[in-house]
N, C-alpha and C positions, 0 to 999 in steps of 0.2 A: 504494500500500500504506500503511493509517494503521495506527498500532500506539497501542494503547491501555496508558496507563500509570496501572497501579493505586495508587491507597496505601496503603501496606505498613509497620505500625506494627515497632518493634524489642522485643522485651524486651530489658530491662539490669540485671544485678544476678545474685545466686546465687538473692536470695529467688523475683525473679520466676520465675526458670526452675524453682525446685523448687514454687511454688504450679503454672506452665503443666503441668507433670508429673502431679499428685496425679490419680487416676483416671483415666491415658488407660494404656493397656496399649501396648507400645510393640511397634511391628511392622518388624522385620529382612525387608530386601530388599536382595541385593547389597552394596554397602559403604555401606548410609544404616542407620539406626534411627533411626525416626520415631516421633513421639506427636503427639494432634491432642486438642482437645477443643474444645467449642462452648459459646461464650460470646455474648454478648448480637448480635444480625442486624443490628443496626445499626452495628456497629462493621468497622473495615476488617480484615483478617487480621494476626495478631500474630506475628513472625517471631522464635524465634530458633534460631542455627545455634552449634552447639558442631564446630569444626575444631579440632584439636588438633595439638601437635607432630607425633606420633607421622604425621599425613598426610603430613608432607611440610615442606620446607623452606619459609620467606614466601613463594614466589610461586606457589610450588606450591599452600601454604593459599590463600592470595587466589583463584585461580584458578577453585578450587574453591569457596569463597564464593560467586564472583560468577555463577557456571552456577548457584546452586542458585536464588541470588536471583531469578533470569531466570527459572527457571520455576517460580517459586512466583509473578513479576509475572503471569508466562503464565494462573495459575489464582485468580489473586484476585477474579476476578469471582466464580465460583462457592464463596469458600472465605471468603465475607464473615463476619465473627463466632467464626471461627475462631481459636486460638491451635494454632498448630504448633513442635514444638520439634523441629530435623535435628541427630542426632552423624553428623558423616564420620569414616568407621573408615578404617586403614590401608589402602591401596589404593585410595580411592578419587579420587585424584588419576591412574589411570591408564585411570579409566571415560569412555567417551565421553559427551557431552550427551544423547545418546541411550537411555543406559543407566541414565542418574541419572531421565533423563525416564520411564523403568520401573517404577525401583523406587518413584518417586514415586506414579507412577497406581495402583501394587499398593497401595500402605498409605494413601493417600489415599482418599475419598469419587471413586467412578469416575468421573464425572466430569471430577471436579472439574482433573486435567492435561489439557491439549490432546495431541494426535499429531501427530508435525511435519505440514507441508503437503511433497506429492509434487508 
C-alpha cells in the first residue's frame, strides 16, 4: 500500500483568510462550513482550518485539525489550485472520520474526496 503525500500550502494571517473568503458562498454540512474558491492550476491547495474554543478543549481541537488535514491530503490531487477555508462548529469533535469525510465530499467539487476503501 503507497500512500501519496500531497503538498498542502497553509494560509496564515486574518488578511489571508478574509481575501480566501471574498466570493466563495460558504456551504454548511454537519459540523464543517466550508468555502472553496479557485485560484491559479498550478498551484498546490491552500489550506486553512478555523477550530475554535468553542470545539473542544486542545486535544480535542488538534484532533480535529488533524482528521480534517488527512482528508483534504486525501483530495489534493484533485483540488490542485484551490484555496479552501474549514470552520469546525461545536460538535464536531464528536463526528467520526467518516462523517467529516461527508460533509466534505457535499460542499467540495464531487470528486474531489475519496470514499474510504471497503
Amino acid at each position: 500500500m503507497s500512500a501519496v503525500f500531497a503538498s498542502i500550502w497553509s494560509l496564515r494571517g486574518s488578511r489571508a483568510f478574509a481575501d480566501a473568503r471574498v466570493g466563495s458562498r460558504p456551504c454548511r454540512h454537519g459540523r464543517l462550513v466550508i468555502q472553496h474558491t479557485r485560484s491559479e492550476l498550478t498551484t498546490p491547495v491552500t489550506l486553512g482550518l478555523i477550530v475554535g474554543r468553542p470545539v473542544g478543549n486542545a486535544v480535542q481541537r488538534n484532533r480535529v485539525r488533524r482528521q480534517l488535514k488527512a482528508l483534504i491530503r486525501e483530495a489534493a490531487p484533485d483540488l490542485g489550485g484551490m484555496t479552501v477555508v474549514i470552520r469546525a462548529l461545536p460538535g464536531s469533535y464528536e463526528q467520526s472520520f467518516d462523517q467529516l469525510r461527508s460533509s466534505l465530499s457535499r460542499c467540495l467539487p464531487v470528486s474531489s474526496v475519496r470514499h474510504a476503501k471497503s
